[in-house]
The first five atom37 places (N, CA, C, CB, O) and aatype in JSON, in Angstrom:
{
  "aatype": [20, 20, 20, 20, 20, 20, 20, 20, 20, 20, 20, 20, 20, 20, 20, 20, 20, 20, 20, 20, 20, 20, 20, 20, 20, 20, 20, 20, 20, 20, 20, 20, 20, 20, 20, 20, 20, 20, 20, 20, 20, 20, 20, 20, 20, 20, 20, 20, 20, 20, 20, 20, 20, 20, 20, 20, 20, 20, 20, 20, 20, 20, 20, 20, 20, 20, 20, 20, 20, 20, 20, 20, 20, 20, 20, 20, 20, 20, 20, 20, 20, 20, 20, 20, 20, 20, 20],
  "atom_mask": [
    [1, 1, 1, 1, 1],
    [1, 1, 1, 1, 1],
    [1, 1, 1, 1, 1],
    [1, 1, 1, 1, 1],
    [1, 1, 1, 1, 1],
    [1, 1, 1, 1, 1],
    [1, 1, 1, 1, 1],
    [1, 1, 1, 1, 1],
    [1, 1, 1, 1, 1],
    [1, 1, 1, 1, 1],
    [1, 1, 1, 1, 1],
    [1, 1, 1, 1, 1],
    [1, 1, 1, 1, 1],
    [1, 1, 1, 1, 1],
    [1, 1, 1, 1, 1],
    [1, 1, 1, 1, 1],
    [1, 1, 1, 1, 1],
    [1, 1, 1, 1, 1],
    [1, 1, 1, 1, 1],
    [1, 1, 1, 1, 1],
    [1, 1, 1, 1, 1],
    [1, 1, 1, 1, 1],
    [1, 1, 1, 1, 1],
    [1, 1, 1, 1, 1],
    [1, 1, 1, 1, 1],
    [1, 1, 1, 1, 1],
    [1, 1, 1, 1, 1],
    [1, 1, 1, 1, 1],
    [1, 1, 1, 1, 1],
    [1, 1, 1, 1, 1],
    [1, 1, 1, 1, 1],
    [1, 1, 1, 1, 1],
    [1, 1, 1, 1, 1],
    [1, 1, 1, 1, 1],
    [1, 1, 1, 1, 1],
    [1, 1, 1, 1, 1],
    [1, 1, 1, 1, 1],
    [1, 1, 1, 1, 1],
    [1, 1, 1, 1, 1],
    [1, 1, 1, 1, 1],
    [1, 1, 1, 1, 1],
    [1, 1, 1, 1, 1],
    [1, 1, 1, 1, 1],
    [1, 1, 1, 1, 1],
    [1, 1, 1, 1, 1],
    [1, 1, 1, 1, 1],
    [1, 1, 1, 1, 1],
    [1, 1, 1, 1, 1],
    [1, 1, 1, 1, 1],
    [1, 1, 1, 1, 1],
    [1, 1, 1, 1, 1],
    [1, 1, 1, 1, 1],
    [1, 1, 1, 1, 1],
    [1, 1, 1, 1, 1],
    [1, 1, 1, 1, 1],
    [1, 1, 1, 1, 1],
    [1, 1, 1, 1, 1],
    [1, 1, 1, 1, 1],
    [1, 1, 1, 1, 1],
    [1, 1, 1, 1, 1],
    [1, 1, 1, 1, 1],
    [1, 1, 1, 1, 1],
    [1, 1, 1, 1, 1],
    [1, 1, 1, 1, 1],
    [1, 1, 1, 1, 1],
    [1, 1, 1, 1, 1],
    [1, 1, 1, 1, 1],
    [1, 1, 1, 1, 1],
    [1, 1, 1, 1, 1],
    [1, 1, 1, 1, 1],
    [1, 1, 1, 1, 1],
    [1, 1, 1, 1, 1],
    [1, 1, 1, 1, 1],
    [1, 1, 1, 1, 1],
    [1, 1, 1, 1, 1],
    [1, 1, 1, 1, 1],
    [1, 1, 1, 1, 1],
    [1, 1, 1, 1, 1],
    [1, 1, 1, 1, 1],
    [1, 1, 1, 1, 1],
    [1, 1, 1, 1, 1],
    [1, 1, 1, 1, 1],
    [1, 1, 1, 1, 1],
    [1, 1, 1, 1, 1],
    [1, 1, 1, 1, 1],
    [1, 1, 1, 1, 1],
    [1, 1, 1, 1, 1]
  ],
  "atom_positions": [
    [[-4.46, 15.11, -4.17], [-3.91, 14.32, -3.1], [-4.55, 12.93, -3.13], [-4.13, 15.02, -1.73], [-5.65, 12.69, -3.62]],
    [[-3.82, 12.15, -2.6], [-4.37, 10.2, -2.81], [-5.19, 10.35, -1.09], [-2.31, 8.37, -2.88], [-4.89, 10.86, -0.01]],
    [[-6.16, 9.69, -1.57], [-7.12, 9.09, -0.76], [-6.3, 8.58, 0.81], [-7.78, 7.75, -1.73], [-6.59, 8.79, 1.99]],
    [[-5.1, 7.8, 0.1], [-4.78, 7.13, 1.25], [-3.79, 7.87, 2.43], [-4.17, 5.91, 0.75], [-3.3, 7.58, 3.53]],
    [[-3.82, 8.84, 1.62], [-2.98, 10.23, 2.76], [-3.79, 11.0, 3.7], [-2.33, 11.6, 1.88], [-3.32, 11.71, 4.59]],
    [[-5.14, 10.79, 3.42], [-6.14, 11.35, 4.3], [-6.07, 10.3, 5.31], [-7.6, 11.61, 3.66], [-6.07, 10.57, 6.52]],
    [[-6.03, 9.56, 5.02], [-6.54, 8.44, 6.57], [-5.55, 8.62, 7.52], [-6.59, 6.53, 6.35], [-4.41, 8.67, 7.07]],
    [[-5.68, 8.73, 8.6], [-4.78, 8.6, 10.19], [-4.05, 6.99, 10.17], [-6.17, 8.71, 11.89], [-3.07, 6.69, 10.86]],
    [[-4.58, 6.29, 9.47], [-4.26, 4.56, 9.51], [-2.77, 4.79, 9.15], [-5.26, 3.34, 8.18], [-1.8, 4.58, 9.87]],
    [[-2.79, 5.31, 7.82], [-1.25, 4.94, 7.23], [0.18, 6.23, 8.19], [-1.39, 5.38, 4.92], [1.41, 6.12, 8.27]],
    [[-0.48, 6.97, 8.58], [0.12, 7.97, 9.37], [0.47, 7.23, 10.66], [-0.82, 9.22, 9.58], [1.54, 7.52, 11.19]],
    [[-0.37, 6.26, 11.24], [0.0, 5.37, 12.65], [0.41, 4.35, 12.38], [-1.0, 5.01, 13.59], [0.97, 3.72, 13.28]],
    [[0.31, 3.69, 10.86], [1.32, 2.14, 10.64], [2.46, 2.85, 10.79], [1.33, 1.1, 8.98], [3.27, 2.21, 11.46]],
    [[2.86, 3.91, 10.46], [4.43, 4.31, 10.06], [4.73, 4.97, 11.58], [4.65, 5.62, 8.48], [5.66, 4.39, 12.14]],
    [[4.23, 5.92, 12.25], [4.96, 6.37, 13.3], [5.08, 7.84, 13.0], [6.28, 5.62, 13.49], [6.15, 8.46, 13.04]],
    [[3.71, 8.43, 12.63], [3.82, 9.9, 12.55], [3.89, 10.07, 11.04], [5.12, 10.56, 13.37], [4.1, 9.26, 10.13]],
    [[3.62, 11.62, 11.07], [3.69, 12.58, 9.46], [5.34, 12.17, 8.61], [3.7, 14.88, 9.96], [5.61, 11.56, 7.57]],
    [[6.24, 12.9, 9.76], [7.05, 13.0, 9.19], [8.51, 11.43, 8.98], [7.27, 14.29, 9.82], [9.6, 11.27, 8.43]],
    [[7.78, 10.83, 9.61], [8.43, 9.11, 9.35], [7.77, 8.72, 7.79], [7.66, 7.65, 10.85], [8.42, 8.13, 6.92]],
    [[6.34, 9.18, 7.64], [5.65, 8.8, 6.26], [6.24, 9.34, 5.31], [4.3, 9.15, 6.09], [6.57, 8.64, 4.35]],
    [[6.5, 10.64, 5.31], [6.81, 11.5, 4.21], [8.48, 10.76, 4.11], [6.61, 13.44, 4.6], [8.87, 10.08, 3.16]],
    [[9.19, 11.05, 5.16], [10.54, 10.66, 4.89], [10.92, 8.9, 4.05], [11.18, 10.78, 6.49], [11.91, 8.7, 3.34]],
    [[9.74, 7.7, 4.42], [9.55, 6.79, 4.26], [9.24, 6.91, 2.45], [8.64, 6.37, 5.33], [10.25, 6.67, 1.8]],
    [[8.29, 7.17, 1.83], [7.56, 7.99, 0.9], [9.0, 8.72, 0.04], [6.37, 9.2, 1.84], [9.34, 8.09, -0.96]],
    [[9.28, 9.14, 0.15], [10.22, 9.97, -0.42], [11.45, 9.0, -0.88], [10.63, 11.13, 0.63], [11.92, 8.96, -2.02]],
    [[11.98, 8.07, 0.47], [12.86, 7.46, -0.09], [12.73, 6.73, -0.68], [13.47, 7.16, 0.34], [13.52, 6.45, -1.58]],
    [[11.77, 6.15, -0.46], [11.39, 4.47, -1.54], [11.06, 5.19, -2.95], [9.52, 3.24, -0.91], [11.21, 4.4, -3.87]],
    [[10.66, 6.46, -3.36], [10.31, 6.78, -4.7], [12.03, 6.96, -5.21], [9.15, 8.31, -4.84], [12.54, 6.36, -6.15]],
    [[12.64, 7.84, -4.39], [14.03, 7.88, -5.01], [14.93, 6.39, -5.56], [14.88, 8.58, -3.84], [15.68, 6.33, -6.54]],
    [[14.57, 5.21, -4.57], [14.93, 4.04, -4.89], [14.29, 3.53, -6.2], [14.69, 3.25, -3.83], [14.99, 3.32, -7.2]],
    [[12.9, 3.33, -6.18], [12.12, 3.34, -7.37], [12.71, 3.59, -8.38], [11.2, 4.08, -7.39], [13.01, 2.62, -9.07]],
    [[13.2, 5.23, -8.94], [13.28, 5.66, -9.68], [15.13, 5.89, -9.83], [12.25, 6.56, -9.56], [15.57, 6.94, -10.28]],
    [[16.1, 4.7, -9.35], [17.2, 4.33, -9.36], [16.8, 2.95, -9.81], [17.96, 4.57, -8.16], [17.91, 2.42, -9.76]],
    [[16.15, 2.2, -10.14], [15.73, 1.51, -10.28], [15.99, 0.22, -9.67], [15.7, 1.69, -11.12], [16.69, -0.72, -10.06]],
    [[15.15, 0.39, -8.45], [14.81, -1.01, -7.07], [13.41, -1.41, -7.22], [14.92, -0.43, -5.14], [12.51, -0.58, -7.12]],
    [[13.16, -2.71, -7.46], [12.18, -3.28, -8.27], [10.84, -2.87, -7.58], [12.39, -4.85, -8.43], [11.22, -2.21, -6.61]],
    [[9.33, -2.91, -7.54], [8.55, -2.73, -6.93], [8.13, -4.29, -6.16], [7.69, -1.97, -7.75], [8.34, -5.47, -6.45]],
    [[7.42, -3.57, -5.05], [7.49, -5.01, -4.18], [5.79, -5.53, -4.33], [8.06, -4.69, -2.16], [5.56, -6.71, -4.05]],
    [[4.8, -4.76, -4.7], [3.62, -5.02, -5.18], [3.49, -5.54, -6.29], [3.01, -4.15, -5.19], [4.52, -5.93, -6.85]],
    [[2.2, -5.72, -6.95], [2.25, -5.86, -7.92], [0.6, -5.12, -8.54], [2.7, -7.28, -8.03], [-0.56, -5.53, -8.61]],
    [[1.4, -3.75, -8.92], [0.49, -3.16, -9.97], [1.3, -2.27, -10.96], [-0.67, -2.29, -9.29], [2.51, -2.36, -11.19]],
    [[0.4, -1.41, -11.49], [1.19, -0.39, -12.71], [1.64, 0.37, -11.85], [0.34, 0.49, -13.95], [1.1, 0.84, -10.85]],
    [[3.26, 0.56, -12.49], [4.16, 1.61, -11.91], [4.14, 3.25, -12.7], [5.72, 0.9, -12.02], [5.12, 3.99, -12.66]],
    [[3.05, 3.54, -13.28], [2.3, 4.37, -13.45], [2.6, 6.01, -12.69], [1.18, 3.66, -13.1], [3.19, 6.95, -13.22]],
    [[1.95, 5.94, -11.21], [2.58, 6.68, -10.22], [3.03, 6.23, -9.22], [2.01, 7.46, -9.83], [2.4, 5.34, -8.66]],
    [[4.17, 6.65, -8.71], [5.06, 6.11, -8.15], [4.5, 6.25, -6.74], [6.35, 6.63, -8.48], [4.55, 5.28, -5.99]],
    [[3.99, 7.36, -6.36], [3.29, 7.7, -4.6], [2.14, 6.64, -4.32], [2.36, 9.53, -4.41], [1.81, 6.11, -3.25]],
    [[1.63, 6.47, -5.65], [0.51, 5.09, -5.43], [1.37, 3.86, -4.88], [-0.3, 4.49, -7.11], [1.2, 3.38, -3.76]],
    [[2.24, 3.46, -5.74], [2.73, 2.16, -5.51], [3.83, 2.22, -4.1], [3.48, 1.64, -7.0], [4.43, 1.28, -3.58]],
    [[3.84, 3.0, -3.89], [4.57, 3.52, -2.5], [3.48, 3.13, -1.16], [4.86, 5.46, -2.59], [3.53, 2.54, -0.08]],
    [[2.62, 3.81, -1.9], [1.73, 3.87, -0.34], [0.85, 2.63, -0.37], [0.58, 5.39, -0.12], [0.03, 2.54, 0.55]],
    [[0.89, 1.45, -1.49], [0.37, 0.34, -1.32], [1.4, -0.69, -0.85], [-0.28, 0.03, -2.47], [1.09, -1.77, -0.35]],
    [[2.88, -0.18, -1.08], [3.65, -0.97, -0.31], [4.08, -1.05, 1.12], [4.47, -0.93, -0.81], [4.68, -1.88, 1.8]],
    [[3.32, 0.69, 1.43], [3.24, 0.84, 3.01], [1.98, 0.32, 3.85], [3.32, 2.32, 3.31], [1.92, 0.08, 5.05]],
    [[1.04, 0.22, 2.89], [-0.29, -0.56, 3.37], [-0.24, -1.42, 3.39], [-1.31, -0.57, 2.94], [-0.87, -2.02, 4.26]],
    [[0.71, -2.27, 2.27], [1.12, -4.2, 2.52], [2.19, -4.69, 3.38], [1.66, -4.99, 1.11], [2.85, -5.73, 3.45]],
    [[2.09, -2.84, 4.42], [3.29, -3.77, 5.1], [4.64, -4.55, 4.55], [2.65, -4.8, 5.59], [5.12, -5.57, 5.03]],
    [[5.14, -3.8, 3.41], [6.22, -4.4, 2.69], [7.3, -3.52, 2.46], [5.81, -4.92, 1.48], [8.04, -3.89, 1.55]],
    [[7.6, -2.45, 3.02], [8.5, -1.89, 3.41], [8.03, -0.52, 4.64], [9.16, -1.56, 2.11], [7.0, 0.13, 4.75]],
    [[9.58, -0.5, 5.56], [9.19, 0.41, 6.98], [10.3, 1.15, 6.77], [9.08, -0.35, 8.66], [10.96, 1.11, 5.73]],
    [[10.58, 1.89, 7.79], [11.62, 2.53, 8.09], [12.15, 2.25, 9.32], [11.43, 3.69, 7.97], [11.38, 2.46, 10.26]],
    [[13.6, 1.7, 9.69], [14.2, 1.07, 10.54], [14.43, 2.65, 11.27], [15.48, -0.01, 10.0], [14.07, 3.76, 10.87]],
    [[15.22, 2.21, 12.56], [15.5, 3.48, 13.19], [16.91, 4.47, 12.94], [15.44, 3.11, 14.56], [17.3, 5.22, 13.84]],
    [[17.72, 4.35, 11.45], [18.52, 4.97, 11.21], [17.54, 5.59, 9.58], [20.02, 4.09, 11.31], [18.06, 5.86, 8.5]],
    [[16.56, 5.64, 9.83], [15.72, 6.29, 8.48], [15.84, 5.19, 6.93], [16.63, 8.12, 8.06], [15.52, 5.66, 5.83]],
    [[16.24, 4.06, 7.04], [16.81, 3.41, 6.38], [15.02, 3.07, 5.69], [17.96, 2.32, 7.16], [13.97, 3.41, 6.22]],
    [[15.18, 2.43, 4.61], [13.7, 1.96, 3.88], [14.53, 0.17, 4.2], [13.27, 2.73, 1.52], [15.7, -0.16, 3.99]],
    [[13.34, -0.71, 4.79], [13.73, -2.2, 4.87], [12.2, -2.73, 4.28], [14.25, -2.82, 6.68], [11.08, -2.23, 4.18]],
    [[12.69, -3.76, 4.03], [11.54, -4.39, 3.61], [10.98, -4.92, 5.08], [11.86, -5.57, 2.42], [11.55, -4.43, 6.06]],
    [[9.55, -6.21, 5.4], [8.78, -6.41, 5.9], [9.74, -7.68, 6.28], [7.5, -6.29, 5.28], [10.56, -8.01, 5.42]],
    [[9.71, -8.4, 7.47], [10.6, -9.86, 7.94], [10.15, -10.46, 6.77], [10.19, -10.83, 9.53], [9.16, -10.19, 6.09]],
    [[11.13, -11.46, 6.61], [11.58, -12.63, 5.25], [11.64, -12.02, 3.69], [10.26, -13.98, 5.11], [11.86, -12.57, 2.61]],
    [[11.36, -10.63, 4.08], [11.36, -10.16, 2.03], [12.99, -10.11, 2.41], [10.31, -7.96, 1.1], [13.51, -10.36, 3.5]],
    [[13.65, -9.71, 1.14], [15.09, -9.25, 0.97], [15.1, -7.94, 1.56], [15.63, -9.2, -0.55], [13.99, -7.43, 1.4]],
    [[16.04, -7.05, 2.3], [16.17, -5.72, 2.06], [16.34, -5.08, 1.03], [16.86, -5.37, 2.56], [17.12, -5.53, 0.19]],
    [[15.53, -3.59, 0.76], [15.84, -2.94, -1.03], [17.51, -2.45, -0.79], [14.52, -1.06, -1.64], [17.92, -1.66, 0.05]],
    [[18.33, -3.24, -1.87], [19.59, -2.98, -1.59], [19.75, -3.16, -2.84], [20.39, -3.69, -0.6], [20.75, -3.86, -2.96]],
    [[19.36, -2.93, -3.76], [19.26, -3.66, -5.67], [19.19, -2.02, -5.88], [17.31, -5.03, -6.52], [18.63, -1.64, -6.91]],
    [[19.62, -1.18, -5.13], [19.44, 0.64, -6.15], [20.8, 1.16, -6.65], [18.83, 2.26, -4.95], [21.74, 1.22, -5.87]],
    [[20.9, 1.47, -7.68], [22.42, 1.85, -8.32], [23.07, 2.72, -7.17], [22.34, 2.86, -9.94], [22.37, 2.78, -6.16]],
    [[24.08, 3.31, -7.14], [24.38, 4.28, -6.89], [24.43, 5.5, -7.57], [25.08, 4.04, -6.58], [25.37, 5.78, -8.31]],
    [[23.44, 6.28, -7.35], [22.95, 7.92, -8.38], [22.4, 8.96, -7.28], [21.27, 7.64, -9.79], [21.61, 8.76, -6.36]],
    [[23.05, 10.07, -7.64], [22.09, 11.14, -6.87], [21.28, 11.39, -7.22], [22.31, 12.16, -6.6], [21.09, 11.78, -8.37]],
    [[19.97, 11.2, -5.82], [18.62, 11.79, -5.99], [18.2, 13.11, -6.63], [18.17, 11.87, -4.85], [17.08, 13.3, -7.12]],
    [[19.62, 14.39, -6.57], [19.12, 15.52, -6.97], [19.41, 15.38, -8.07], [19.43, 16.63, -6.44], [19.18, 16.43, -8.67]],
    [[20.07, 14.16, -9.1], [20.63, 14.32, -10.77], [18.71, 13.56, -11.21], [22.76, 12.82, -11.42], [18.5, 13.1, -12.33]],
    [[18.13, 13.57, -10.65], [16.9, 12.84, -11.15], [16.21, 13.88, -11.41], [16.16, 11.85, -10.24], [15.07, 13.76, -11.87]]
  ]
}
């Protein structure tokens, strides 16, 4: 398990367990449709670069579960259309 899943911090930027996980989940499916990363490190593992983009405050989850980016980035709207379960 990553370090940064232990802390209560990233569990209260987001608004609970299950806003993280749901948050977490979608941005890897986008990821891996290929929607560019909004950090900048190795895309290596994908839950890393997820949860440093939830620590930079560079993408949330709006209130229809949607993944948005942070005010003035673009919204992630650059993901093909593919099903998550053909991955």
């Amino acid at each position: 398990m990553l370090e940064e899943l232990k802390e209560e911090a990233i569990v209260e930027k987001v608004g609970g367990r299950f806003k993280l996980s749901t948050l977490i989940q979608k941005r890897i499916v986008q990821l891996k449709q290929g929607s560019r990363p909004l950090v900048d490190m190795p895309a290596d593992n994908l839950m890393e670069l997820v949860l440093q983009e939830i620590l930079q405050d560079k993408i949330t989850l709006d209130t229809d579960n949607q993944v948005y980016t942070a005010e003035g980035e673009t919204p992630v709207t650059d993901v093909p259309d593919i099903n998550p379960l053909e991955l």
